[in-house]
N, C-alpha and C positions, 0 to 999 in steps of 0.2 A: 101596698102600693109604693107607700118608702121605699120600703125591701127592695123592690123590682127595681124602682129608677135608680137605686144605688147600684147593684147590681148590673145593670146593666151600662152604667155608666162605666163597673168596673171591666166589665168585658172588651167593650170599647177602646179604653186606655191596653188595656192588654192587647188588642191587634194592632194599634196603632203601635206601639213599642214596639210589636214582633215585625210589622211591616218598615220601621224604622232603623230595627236590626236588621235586616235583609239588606235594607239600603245601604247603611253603613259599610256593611262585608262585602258587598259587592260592587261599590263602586271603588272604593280603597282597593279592592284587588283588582283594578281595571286603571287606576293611577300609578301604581308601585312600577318602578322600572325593573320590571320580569316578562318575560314574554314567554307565556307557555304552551306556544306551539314550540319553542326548542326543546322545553322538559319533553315532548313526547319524541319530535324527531333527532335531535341532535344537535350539536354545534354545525356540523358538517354536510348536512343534508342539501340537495339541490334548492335552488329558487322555488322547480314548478312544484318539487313533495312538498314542501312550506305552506305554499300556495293552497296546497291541495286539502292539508290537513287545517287551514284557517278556514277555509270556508265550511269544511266539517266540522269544526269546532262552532260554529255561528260567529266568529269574532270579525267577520266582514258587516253582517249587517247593524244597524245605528244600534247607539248604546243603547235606551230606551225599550227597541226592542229584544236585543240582549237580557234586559234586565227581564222583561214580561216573561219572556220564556225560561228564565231564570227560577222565579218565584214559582211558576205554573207546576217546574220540577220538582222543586221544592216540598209543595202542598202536596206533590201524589207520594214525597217522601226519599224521592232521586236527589240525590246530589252528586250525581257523574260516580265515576272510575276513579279510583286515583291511579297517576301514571307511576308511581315509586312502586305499589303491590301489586299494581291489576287487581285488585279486588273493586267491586263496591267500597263508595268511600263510607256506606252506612253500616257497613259490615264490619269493616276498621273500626269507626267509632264504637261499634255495639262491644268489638273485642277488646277497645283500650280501653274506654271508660269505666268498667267494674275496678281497674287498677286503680285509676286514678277518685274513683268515690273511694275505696276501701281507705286510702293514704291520706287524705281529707279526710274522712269520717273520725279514725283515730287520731288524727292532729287535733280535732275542735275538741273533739274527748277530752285530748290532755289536756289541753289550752284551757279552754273554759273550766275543766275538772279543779286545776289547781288556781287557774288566772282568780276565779270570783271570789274566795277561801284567802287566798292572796290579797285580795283588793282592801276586802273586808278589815282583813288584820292591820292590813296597813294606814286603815283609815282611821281604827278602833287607835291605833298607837302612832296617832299622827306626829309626826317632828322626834318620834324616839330611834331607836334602832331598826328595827321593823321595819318602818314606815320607810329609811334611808337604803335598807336592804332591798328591799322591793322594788324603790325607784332606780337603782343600781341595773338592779337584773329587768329592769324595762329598759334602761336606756343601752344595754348592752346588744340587748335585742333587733334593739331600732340601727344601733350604728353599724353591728358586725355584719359583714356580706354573710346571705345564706349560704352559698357556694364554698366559701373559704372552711364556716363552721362547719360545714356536710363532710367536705374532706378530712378536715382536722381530728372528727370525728368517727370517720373510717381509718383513720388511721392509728388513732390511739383502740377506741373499743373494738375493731376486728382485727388491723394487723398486729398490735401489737400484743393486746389482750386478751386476744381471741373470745371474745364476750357471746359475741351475735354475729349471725352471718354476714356474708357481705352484700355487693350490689347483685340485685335483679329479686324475682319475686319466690322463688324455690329452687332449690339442687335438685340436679339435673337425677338424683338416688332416688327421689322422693315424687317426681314431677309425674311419674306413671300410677304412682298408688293411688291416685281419685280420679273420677272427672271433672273438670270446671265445668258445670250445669249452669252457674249464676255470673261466675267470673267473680266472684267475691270468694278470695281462696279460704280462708279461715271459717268463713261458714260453707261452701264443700266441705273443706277438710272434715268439719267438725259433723256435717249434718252423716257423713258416708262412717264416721266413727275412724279413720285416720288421724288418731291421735299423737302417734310420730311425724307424719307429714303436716300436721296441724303447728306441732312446735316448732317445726323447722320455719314455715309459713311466717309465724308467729317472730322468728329470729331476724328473718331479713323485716320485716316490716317494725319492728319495733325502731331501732333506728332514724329510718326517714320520718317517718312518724314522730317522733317526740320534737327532733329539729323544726320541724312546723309545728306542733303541737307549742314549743318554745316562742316562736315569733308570734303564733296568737296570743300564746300567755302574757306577753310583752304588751301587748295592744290592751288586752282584756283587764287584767290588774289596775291596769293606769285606770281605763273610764269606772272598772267599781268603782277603785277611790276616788276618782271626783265626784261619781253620782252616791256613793255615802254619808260624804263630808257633807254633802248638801243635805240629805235627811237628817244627818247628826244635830243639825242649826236648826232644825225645824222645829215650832212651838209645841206640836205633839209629843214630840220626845221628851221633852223638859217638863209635858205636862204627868208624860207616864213612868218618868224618872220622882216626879212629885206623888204620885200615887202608889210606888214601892216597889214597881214593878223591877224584875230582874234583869241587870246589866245584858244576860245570854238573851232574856226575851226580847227586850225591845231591841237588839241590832238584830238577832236572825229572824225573831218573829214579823216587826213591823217596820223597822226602818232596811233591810234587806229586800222584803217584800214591795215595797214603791222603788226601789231600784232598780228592780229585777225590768221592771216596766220598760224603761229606755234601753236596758242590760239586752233586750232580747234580741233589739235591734242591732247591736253594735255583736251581740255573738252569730248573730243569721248573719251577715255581710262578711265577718270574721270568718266565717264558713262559706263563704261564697268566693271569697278572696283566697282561700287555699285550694276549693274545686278549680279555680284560673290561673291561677298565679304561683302554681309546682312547679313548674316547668324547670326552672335551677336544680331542684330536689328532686325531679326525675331524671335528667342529667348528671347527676355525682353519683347516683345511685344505682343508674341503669335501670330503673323502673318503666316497664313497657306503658305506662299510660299515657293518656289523652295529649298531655303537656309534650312529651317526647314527640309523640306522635305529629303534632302541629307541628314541632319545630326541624324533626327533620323534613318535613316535607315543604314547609318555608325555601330551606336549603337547595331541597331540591326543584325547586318550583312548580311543585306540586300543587296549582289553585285550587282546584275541584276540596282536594281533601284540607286544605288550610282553611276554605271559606266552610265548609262540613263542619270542619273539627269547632271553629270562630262560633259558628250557629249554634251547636249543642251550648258552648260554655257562655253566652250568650241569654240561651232559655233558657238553662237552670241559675244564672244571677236572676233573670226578670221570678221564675217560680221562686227561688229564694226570699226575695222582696214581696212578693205575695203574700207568702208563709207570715215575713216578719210585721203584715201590716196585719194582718188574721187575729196573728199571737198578741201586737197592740193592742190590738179593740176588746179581745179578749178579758187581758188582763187593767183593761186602763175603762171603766165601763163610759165615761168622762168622753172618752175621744167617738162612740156609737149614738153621743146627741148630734154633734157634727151635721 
């Protein structure tokens, strides 16, 4: 019965979020000075084609119910045309978004791979070299524009190095030898056994990838080390340091372990913040994902597929935060008396 009323408590807060994110996106894109009945007809079209295409649009009837028939669309999974493709704007999403999870997926990778291994060390060697290194390469993180380090970045390791490929997702030699089944190219590449198209794959994306991967690491590193330092002071350690136990044990066995607690929250959100927040790094890079995709339709005043594109990256922060309260109670058994 617990179970249930929690539960359902929890469903509850999840539509109301989802009905709060719809609010959001849609009345913001009903204040923003854009009017997009000229993305569809033009600067130059007459009064009465204006005319004609507002009231097909519903943008004469009251906002309210604008909105109703909004959401209505929504629910059956319609989110209009966009005017930039003529596609479906859910068909756009379905074909950007694999880019843009594949370039997030391997950033949290890096980030969190080296960030927590980082934190750690910097906590274990607090106030020595380490510890001053690590604070370094966070605060470098936090200051340098992404956009600047993206280019500086294409320009030393592909132009000049020629390391790694450059901007977009595959050469155009390689782009016919698979199909994109999943839109996740590296697993096509790899499930079809295109192991040349796999590396190539593998060349353009390493790049954007590590530069995100870098700014999570930046984030990630800091909060170990604080949530370290804090188990390091705690009387259990001192008491298992009294009992002989091993320097290796008690940081990665048990003081790592209560870390990891808060740690999961700040890496799910760290991942939720570079599925949204690409959009710079797919721009230097020419990466066709979701981020690009918003932004030039921004440009173009494309609402249909901005308030689309806003929605997807929207549910998967709210699914994100799910995940991260899941993983809480999980591992915290403390927070499931509540």
């Amino acid at each position: 019965m617990k179970f249930s009323r929690a539960l359902g408590r929890f469903a509850l807060a999840i539509v109301l979020t989802y009905l709060g994110l719809l609010a959001v996106t849609f009345f913001i894109g009903r204040v923003i000075p854009v009017d997009p009945v000229l993305a569809v007809v033009g600067d130059h079209a007459p009064e009465a084609v204006m005319a004609r295409v507002r009231e097909e649009m519903g943008l004469n009837k009251p906002v309210l119910e604008q909105f109703g028939i909004y959401v209505a669309k929504v629910l059956r999974g319609d989110f209009g045309t966009s005017v930039l493709t003529s596609n479906p704007v859910l068909d756009d999403i379905q074909r950007t978004f694999p880019a843009t999870f594949e370039l997030a997926t391997l950033g949290i990778l890096i980030g969190a791979g080296f960030g927590v291994p980082l934190g750690v060390w910097a906590a274990v060697r607090r106030g020595g070299l380490a510890d001053q290194l690590v604070r370094v390469m966070g605060l470098i993180g936090y200051s340098v524009p992404i956009f600047w380090l993206g280019l500086m970045a294409l320009v030393l390791f592909y132009a000049k190095l020629d390391w790694v490929a450059g901007p977009g997702r595959v050469d155009v030699t390689y782009e016919y030898m698979f199909t994109p089944s999943t839109g996740i190219l590296l697993l096509d590449t790899a499930m079809q056994g295109q192991w040349e198209a796999f590396r190539n794959v593998f060349s353009h994306l390493i790049l954007p990838a590590s530069l995100l991967g870098y700014f999570s690491l930046a984030y990630i590193s800091r909060m170990t080390r604080s949530f370290m330092l804090n188990e390091l002071s705690q009387e259990y350690v001192v008491a298992a340091r009294a009992k002989g136990l091993s320097e290796a044990r008690i940081i990665w066995r048990h003081a790592l372990r209560n870390a990891m607690v808060p740690l999961v929250t700040v890496i799910t959100l760290s991942y939720a913040g570079l599925l949204e927040g690409s959009v710079l790094t797919e721009t230097v890079f020419a990466w066709p994902g979701l981020g690009l995709y918003i932004t030039n339709s921004l440009q173009n005043a494309d609402m249909n597929a901005v308030l689309g594109g806003t929605l997807v990256v929207g549910s998967v922060f709210i699914g994100l935060n799910l995940l991260s309260d899941l993983l809480y109670r999980t591992l915290d058994p403390r927070t499931r008396q509540r």
